[in-house]
C-alpha positions in Angstrom: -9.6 53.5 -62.2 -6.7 55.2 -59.8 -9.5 57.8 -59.0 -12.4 55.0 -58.2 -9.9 53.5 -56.2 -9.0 56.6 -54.1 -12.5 57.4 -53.7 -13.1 53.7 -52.1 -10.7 54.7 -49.6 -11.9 57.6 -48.9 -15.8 56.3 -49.0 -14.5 54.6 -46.1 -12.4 56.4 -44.2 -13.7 55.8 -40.7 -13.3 52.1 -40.8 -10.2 52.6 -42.9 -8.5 54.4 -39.9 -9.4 51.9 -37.3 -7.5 49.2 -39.9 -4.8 51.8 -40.3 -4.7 52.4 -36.2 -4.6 48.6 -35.2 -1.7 47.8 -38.0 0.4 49.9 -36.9 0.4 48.7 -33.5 0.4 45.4 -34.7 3.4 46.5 -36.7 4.9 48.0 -33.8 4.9 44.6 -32.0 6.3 43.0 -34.7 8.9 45.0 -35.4 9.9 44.3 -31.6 9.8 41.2 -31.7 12.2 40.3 -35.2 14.7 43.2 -33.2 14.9 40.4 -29.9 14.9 37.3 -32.3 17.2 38.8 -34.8 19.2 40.1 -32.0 19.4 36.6 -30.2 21.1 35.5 -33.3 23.2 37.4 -33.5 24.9 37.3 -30.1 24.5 33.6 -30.3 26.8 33.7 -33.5 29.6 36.2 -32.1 32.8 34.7 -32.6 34.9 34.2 -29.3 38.5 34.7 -29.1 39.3 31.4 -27.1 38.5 27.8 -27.2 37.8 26.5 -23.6 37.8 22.9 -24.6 40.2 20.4 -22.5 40.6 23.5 -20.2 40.5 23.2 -16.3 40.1 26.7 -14.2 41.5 26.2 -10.8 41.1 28.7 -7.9 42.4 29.6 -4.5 41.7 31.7 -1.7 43.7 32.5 1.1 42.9 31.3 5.0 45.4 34.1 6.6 47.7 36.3 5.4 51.4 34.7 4.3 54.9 35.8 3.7 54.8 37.8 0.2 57.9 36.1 -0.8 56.7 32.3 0.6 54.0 33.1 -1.2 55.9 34.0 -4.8 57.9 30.6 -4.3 54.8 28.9 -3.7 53.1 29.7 -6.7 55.9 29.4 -8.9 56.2 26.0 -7.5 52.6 25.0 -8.3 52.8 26.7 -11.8 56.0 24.3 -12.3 54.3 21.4 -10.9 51.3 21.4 -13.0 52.8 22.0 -16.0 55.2 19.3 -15.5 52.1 17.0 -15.2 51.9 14.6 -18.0 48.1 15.3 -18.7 48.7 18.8 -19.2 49.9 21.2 -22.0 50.2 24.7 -20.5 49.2 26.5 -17.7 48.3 30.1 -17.4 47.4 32.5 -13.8 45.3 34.9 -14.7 42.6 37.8 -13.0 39.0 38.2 -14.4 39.8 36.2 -17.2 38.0 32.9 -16.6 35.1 32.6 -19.4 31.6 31.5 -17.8 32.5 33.2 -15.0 30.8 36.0 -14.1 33.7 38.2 -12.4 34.2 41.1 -14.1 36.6 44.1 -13.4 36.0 47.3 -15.4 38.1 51.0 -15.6 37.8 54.5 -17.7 40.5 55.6 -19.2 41.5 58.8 -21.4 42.3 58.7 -24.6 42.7 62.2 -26.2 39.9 63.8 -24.8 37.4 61.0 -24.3 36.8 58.5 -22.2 37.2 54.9 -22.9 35.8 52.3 -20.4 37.3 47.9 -21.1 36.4 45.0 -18.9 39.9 44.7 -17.3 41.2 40.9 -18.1 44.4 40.9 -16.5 46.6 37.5 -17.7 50.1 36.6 -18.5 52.0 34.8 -21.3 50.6 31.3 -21.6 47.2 32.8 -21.1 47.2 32.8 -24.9 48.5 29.4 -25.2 46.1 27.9 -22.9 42.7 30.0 -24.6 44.4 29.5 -28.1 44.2 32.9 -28.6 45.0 34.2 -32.0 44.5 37.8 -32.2 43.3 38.8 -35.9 45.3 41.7 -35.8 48.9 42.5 -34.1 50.3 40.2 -32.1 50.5 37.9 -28.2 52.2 38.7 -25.4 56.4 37.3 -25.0 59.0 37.5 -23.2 60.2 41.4 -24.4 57.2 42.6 -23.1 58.2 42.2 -19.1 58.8 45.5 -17.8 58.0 47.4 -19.7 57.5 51.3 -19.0 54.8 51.3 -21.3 52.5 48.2 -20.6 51.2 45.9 -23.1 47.2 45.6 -24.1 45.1 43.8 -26.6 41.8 44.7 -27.1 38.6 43.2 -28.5 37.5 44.0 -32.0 34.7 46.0 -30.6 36.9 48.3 -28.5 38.8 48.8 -31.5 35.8 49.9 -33.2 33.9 51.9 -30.6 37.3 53.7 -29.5 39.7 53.7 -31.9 38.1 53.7 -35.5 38.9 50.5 -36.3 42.9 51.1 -35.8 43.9 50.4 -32.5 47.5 48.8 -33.3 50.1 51.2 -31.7 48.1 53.5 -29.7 48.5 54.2 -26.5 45.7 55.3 -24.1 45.3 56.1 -20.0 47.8 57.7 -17.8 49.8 54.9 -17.0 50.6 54.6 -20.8 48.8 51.6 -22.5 50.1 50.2 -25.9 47.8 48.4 -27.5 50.1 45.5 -29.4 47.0 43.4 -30.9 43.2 42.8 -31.6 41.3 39.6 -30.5 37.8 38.6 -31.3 35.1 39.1 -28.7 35.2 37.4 -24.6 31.9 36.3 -24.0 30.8 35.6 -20.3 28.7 33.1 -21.6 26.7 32.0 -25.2 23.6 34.0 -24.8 25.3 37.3 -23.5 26.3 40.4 -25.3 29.8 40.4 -24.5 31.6 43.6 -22.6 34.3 45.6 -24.7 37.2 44.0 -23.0 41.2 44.8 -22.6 44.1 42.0 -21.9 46.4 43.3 -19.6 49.8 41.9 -19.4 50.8 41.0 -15.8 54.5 39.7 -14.5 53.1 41.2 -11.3 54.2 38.7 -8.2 51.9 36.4 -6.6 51.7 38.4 -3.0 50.3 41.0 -5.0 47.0 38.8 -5.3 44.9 37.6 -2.3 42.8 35.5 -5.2 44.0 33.8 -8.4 42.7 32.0 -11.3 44.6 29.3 -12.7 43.9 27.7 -16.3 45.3 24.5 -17.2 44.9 23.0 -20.7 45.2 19.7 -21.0 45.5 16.7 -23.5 42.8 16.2 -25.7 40.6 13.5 -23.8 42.3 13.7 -20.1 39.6 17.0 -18.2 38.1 14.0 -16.3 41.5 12.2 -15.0 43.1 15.6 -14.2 40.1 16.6 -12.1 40.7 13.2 -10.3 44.4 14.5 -9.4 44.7 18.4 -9.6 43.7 19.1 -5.5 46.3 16.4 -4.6 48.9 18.2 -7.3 47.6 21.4 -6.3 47.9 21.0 -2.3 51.1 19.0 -2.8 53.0 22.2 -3.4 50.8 24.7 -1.5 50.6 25.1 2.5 47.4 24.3 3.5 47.8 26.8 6.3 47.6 29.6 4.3 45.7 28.4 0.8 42.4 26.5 -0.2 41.5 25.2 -3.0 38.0 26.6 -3.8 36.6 25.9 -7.0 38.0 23.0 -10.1 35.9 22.6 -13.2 36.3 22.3 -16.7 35.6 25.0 -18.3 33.5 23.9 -20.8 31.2 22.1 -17.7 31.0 25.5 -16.6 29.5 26.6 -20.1 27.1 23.9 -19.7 26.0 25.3 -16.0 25.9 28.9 -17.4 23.6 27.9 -20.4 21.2 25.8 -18.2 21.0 28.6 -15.5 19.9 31.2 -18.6 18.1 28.2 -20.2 15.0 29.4 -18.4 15.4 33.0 -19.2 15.7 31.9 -23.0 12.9 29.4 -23.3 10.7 31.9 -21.7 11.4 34.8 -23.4 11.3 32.3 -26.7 7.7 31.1 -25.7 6.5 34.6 -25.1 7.8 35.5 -28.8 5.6 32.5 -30.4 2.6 33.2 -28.7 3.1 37.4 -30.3 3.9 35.4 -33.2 0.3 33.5 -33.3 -1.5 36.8 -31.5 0.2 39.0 -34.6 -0.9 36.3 -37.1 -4.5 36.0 -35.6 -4.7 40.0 -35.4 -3.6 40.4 -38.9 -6.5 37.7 -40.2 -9.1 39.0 -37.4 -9.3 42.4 -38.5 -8.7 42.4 -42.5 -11.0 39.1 -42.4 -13.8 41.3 -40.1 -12.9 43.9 -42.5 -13.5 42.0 -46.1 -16.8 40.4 -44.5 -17.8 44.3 -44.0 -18.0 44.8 -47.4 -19.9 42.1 -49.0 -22.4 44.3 -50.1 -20.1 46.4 -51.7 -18.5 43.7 -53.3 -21.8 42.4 -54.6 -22.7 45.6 -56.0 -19.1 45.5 -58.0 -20.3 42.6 -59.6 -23.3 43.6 -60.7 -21.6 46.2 -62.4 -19.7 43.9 -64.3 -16.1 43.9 -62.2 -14.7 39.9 -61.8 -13.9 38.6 -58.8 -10.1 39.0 -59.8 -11.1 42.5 -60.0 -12.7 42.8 -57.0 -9.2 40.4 -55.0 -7.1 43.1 -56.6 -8.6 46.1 -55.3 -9.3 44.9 -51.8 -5.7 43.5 -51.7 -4.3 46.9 -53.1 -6.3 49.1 -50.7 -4.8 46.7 -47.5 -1.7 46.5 -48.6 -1.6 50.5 -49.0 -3.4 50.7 -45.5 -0.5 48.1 -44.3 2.1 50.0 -46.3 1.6 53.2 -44.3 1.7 51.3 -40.9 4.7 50.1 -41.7 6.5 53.2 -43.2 5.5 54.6 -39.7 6.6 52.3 -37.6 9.9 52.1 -39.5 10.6 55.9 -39.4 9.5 55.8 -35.5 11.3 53.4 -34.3 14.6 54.1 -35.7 14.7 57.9 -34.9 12.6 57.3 -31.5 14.9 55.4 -29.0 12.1 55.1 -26.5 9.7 53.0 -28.4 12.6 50.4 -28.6 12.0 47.3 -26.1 15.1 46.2 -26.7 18.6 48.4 -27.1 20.5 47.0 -30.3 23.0 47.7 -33.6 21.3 49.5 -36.4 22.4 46.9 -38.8 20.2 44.6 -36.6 17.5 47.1 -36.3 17.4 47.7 -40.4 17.2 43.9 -41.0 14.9 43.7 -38.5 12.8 46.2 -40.3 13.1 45.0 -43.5 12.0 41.1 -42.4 9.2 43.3 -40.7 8.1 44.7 -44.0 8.4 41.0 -45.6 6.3 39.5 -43.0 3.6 41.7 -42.5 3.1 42.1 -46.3 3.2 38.7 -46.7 0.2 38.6 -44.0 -2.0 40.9 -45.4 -2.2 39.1 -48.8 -2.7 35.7 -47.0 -5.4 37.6 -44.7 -7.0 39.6 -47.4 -7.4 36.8 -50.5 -8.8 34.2 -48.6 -12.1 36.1 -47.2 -11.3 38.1 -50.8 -11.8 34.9 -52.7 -14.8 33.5 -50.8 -16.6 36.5 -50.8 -16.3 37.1 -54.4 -18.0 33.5 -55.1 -21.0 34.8 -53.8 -23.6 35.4 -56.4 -24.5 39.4 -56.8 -28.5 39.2 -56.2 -27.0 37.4 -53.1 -24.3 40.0 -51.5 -27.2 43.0 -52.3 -29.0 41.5 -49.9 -26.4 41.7 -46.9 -26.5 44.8 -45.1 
């Protein structure tokens, strides 16, 4: 039986390698396209190391250059003025460190031998109350960390990974001496995004020292839209207008909803482009095992008349496509993970693996829809009936 059923193949080799030939580069495509829709997922369910809700960013620039020291007082006075506000919880100044923004700062640095490269996210002490940052491992920023010889750091959980084997309390990296006190979850720029390997770097540096700062206020649960109505009077109340602007106030989470609907576009069209693979994979699966099982009709007639049932004659077809379908697969699989190049998109190896095996799932799953159906219908055909299709 194993023998007849080798020698079917074979019998058939020519149109057997055209089936093999267009699986696999059906299989190739789908592959591809599990890796970007797995993928997608999976940034879209990365855990963030702050909440932005009832958060405000605020943001100056200057208009000319002012006194370093009129400039200290002023901001100290603003950061005392808002929090004294009774909508408002804590406020934080920070540089590159406003979510949905996309600012970003980014520096190499040595450690041992290799180089390490962080988004730079430079905040201070409330930055943590503000975000709600808890860091999973290690600890916030206080008080005994102000001048320090050795600055403070916290790094995302994949920096931690990538650069320090998953133990990153306690080292110290760069030539200015960084310590790294804690681990936080990821910053992402915005849902969709793979987020940056990012550093928090603890500043008591003076206000003259920035031309530009961000300023995050939390406030009560409930009040973002009546501090919006008040935070340029507040703001402005305490800052000279000679020297400072205002430039930008939003909530932050208002600003998620601009960044989403800005890469809304992006998403939905890369979405829409993945359904209609989808239905091309599907109909390219049926098309060609269909064309294929129509092919052999006479062949199948000429089963039954030598006594096989049309379970028999399902069973074999099934077995030979799922072998020709097996192979495609097994190639694809072992190309695409050792063959960088013929990867569309750039991603994990736990996502590629998955991605593989849903692969695997799917297209088997295909050829035994694509296979029984003709299968089944041409089987029903009466024997003195398929000997007569050439």
């Amino acid at each position: 039986m194993i023998r007849i059923f080798f020698k079917t193949i074979w019998n058939n080799r020519m149109r057997n390698i055209l089936v093999l030939i267009e699986l696999f580069i059906i299989s190739l495509v789908l592959v591809n396209l599990t890796v970007y829709l797995a993928d997608m997922i999976r940034i879209m369910n990365i855990r963030n190391c702050y909440d932005s809700s009832d958060v405000i960013g605020l943001s100056f620039a200057p208009l000319q250059e002012e006194d370093g020291e009129k400039t200290t007082q002023s901001f100290a006075r603003l950061k005392t003025r808002l929090a004294s506000n009774e909508l408002v919880e804590s406020v934080s100044f920070s540089s590159n460190a406003v979510p949905y923004n996309y600012s970003i700062s980014t520096s190499g640095y040595k450690y041992g031998d290799e180089e390490i490269s962080m988004a730079n996210r430079n905040v201070d002490i409330e930055y943590g109350e503000v975000m709600k940052i808890r860091p999973i491992k290690g600890r916030w920023f206080d008080e005994s960390d102000i001048a320090k010889k050795v600055k403070p750091v916290l790094v995302s959980k994949r920096a931690e990974k990538k650069f320090f084997k998953g133990d990153a309390v306690g080292k110290v990296f760069g030539e200015d001496n960084f310590e790294i006190i804690g681990v936080v979850d990821e910053f992402k720029r915005s849902d969709i995004e793979e987020p940056y390997m990012a550093g928090f770097f603890f500043t008591d540096q003076e206000a003259a020292n920035n031309w530009y700062r961000d300023i995050l206020v939390r406030v009560k649960p409930g009040q973002v839209e009546n501090f919006l109505k008040i935070a340029e009077s507040e703001a402005m109340s305490v800052m000279d207008p000679k020297y400072w602007t205002m430039n930008a106030q939003n909530s932050l989470e208002n600003m998620r909803d601009a960044q989403n609907s800005d890469s809304a576009q992006r998403r939905y069209l890369g979405l829409l482009i993945a359904f209609f693979v989808i239905i091309n994979v599907l109909l390219g699966v049926i098309g060609i095992l269909w064309y294929n099982t129509n092919l052999r009709i006479h062949e199948i007639g000429i089963k039954r008349a030598m006594g096989s049932t049309g379970n028999q004659v399902k069973g074999q077809l099934i077995l030979e496509n799922l072998l020709l379908g097996g192979i495609a697969l097994i190639v694809v699989a072992l190309v695409f993970i050792q063959v960088p190049s013929i990867r569309v998109f750039k991603v994990e190896a736990p996502v590629m693996y998955l991605s593989v095996a849903i692969s695997i799932v799917v297209m088997t799953g295909l050829i035994l829809i694509s296979t029984w159906i003709p299968t089944a219908i041409a089987s029903r055909i009466r024997p003195a009936e398929a000997l007569k299709t050439e």
